[in-house]
C-alpha positions as CSV (number, residue, x, y, z in Angstrom):
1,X,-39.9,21.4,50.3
2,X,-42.0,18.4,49.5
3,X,-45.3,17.6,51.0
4,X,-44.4,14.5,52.7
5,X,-41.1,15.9,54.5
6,X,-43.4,19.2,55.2
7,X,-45.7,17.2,57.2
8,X,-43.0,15.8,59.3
9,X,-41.6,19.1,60.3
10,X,-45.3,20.6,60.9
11,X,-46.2,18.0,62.9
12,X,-42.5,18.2,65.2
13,X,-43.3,22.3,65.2
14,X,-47.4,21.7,66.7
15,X,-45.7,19.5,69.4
16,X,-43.3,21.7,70.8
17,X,-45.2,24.9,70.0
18,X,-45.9,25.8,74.3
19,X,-43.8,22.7,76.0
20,X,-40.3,24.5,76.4
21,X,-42.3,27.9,77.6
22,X,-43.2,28.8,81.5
23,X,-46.5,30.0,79.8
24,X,-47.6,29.7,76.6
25,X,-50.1,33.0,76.8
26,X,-46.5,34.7,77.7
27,X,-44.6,33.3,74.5
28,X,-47.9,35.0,72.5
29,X,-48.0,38.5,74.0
30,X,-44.0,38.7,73.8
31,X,-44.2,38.8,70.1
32,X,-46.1,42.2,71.0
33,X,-44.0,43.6,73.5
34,X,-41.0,42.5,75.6
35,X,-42.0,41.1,78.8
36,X,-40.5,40.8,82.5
37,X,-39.9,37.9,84.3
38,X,-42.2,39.1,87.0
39,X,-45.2,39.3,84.6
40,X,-44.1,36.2,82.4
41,X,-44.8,34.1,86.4
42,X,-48.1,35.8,87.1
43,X,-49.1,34.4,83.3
44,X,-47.9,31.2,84.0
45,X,-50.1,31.2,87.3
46,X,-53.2,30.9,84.6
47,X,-51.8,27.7,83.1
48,X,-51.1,25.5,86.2
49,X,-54.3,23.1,85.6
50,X,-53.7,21.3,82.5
51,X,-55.3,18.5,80.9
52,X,-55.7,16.9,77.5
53,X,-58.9,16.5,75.9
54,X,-60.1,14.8,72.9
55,X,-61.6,16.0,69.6
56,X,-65.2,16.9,69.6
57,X,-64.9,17.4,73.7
58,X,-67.3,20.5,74.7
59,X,-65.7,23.6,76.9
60,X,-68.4,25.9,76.6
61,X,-72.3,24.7,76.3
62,X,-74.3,27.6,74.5
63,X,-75.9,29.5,77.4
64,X,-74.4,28.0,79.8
65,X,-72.9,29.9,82.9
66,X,-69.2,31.6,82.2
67,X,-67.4,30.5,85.3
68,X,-63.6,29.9,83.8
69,X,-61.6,30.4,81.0
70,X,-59.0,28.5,78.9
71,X,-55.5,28.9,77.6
72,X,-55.3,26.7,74.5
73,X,-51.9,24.9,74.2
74,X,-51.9,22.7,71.6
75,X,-54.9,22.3,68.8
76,X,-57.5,23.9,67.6
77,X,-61.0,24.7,69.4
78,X,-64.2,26.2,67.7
79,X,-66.7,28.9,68.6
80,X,-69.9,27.8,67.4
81,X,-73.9,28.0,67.5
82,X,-76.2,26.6,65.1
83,X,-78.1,29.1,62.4
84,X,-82.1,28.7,61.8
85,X,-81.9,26.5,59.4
86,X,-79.7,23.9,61.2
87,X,-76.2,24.9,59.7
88,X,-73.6,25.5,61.9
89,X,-71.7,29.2,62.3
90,X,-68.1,29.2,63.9
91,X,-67.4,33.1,64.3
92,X,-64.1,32.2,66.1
93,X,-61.1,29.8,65.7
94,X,-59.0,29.6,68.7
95,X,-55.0,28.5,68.1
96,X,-52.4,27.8,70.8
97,X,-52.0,31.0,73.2
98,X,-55.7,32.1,72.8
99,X,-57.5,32.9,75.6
100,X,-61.1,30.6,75.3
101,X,-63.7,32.8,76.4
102,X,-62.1,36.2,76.7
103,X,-64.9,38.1,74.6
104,X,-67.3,36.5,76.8
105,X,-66.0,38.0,80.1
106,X,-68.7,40.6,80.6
107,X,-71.5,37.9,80.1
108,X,-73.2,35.4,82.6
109,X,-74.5,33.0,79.8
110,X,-72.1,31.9,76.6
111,X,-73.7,33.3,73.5
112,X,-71.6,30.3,71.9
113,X,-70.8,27.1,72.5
114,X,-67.0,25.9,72.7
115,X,-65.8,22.5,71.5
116,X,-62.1,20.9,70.8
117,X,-62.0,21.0,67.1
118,X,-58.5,18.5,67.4
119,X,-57.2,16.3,69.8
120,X,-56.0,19.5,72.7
121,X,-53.9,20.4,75.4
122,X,-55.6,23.4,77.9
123,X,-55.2,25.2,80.8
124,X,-58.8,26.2,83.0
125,X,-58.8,28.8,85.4
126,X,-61.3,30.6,87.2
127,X,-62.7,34.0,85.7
128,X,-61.8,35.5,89.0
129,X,-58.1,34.7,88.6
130,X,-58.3,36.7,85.2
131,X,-59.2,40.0,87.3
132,X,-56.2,39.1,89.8
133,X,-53.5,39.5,86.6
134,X,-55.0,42.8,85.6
135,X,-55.3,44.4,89.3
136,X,-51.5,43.0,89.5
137,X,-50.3,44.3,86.2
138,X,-51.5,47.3,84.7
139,X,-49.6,46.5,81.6
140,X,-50.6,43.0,80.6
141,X,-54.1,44.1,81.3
142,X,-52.9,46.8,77.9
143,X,-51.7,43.7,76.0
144,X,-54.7,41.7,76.8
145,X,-56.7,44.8,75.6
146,X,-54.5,45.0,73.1
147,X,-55.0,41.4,71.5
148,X,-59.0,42.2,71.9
149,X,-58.3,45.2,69.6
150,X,-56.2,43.3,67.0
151,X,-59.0,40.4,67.1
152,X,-61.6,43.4,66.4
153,X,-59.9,44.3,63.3
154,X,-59.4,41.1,62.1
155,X,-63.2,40.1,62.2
156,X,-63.9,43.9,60.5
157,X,-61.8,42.3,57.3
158,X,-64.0,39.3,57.3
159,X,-67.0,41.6,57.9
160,X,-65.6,43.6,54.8
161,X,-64.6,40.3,52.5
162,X,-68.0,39.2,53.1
163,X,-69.6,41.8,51.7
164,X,-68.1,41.4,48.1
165,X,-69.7,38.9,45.5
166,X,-67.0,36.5,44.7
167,X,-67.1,33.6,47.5
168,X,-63.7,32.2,47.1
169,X,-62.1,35.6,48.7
170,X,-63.4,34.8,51.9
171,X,-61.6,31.5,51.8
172,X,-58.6,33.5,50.7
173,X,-59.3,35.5,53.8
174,X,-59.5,32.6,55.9
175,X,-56.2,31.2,54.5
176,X,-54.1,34.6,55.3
177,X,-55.3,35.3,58.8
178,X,-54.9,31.9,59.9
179,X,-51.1,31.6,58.6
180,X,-51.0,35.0,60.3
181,X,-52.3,34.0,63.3
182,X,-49.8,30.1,63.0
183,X,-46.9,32.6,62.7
184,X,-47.2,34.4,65.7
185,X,-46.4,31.4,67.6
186,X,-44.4,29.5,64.9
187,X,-42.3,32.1,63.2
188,X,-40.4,29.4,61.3
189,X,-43.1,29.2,59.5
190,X,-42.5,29.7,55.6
191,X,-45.6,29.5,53.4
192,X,-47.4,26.3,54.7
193,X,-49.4,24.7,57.5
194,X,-52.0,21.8,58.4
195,X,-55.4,22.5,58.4
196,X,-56.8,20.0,60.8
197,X,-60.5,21.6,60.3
198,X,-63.3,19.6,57.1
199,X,-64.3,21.9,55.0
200,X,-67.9,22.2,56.3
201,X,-65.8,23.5,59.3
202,X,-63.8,26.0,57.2
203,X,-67.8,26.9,55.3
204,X,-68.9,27.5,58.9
205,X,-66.1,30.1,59.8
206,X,-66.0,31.8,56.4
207,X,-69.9,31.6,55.4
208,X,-69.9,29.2,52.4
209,X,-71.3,25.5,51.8
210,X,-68.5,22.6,51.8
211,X,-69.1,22.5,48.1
212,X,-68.6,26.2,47.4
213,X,-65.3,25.5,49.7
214,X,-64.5,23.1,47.4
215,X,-65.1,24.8,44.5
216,X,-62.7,28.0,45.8
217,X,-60.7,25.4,46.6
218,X,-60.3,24.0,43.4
219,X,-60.2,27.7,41.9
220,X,-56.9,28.9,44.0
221,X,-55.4,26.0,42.7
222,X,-56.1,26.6,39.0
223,X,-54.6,30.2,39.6
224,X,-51.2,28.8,40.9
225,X,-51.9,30.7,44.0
226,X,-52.5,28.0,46.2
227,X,-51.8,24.1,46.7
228,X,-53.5,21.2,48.7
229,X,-52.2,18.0,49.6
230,X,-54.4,16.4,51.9
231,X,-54.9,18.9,55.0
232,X,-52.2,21.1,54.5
233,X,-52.4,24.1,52.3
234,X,-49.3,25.8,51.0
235,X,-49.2,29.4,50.2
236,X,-47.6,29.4,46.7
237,X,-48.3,32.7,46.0
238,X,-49.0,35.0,49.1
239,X,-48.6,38.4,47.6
240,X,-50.9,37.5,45.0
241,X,-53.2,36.1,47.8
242,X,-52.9,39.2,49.7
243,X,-53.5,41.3,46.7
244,X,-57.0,39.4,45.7
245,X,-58.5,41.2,49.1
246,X,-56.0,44.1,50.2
247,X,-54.9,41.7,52.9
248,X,-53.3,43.7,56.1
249,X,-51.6,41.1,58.4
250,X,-52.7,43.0,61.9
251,X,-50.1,41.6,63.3
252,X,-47.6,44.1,61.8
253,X,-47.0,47.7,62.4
254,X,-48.0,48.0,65.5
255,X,-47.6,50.7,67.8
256,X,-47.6,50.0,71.6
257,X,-46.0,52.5,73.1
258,X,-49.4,53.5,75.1
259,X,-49.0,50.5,77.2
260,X,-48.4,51.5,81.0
261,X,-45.2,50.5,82.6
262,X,-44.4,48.8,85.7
């Protein structure tokens, strides 16, 4: 497929991603488990005030109080807090069907601040309304838990990427759990997808300068494992991607048969 019909199709894909769904938090946690109609309603009740917002629009100010969460529908949205020396650290990328804020539940204050890194559709909703779905339903409040535990493992790989010398597997990293984390929503998707973040963005969520994300850049490439046009990355050879850091996609092979029933 060439680039330029690619982009087309990408772009149709991001815009229809959550529309056609009751709830687009639902049409995440059903590629987990199978869900009800009963509990796919009491979802929806999270998403019924939505609004669009531009890029660069804050959610979260750093410290400030935690009194609602977000279910991000369409775009991306950032994590971030600014390092010492000025540069900025982005521990967590939120796609459509993240909850904004959910590892912040048990705070007052936001440890981060929160900010539309695209143009994005949401849905805010009290933190109180979150303990309503999980008194109501035992086992979305497993799924929820569930998606925490996933999102745990996934930041141990980075933890464990990080650790090794050679800078460029961490953008490798980067490149695998985010088409991971695109397919769960967008299972037509084959080896490629748009990358609306610069690449002092991407340095700030995997730890490297814009010019060492360059570089890696510029070093996938070279080894026929990846291509670049633009913002959109293609995937031309995952397995070898996957083998460079003993990639696990944590999505797979999962066993949830602990969750509770209704």
């Amino acid at each position: 497929m060439g680039y330029e019909r690619m982009t087309t199709a990408q772009d149709s894909q991001n815009e229809d991603i959550c529309d056609a769904e009751d709830s687009c938090l639902a049409a995440k946690l059903k590629h987990l488990a199978p869900l009800s109609d009963a509990e796919v309603q009491l979802l929806a009740t999270l998403e019924d005030d939505q609004e669009d917002v531009d890029a660069g629009t804050v959610l979260v100010e750093r410290q400030g109080k935690i009194e609602e969460l977000f279910i991000l529908k369409k775009g991306w949205a950032l994590a971030s807090r600014d390092e010492p020396d000025g540069r900025e650290c982005v521990p967590t990328i939120y796609y459509p069907g993240d909850i904004i804020g959910l590892s912040d539940v048990p705070f007052d204050y936001s440890p981060h601040r929160v900010y539309a890194a695209t143009p994005a559709k949401l849905c805010r909703f009290p933190r109180k309304r979150l303990s309503d779905v999980l008194r109501q339903s035992p086992r979305l409040s497993g799924m929820i838990l569930a998606l925490g535990m996933i999102e745990q493992s996934m930041l141990n790989d980075r933890i464990m990427v990080s650790r090794r010398t050679d800078g460029h597997l961490r953008l490798v990293l980067f490149l695998l759990q985010t088409m991971s984390r695109l397919r769960l929503m967008e299972p037509v998707l084959r080896d490629q997808f748009h990358c609306p973040l610069t690449q002092e963005q991407i340095g700030a969520a995997t730890g490297l300068s814009a010019v060492h994300v360059s570089r890696s850049i510029k070093k996938l490439v070279e080894l026929n494992l990846v291509e670049r046009h633009k913002r959109f990355f293609r995937l031309s050879d995952e397995a070898g991607l996957d083998e460079l850091v003993d990639y696990e996609n944590r999505y797979d092979k999962l066993n949830l048969d602990w969750l509770p029933s209704e």
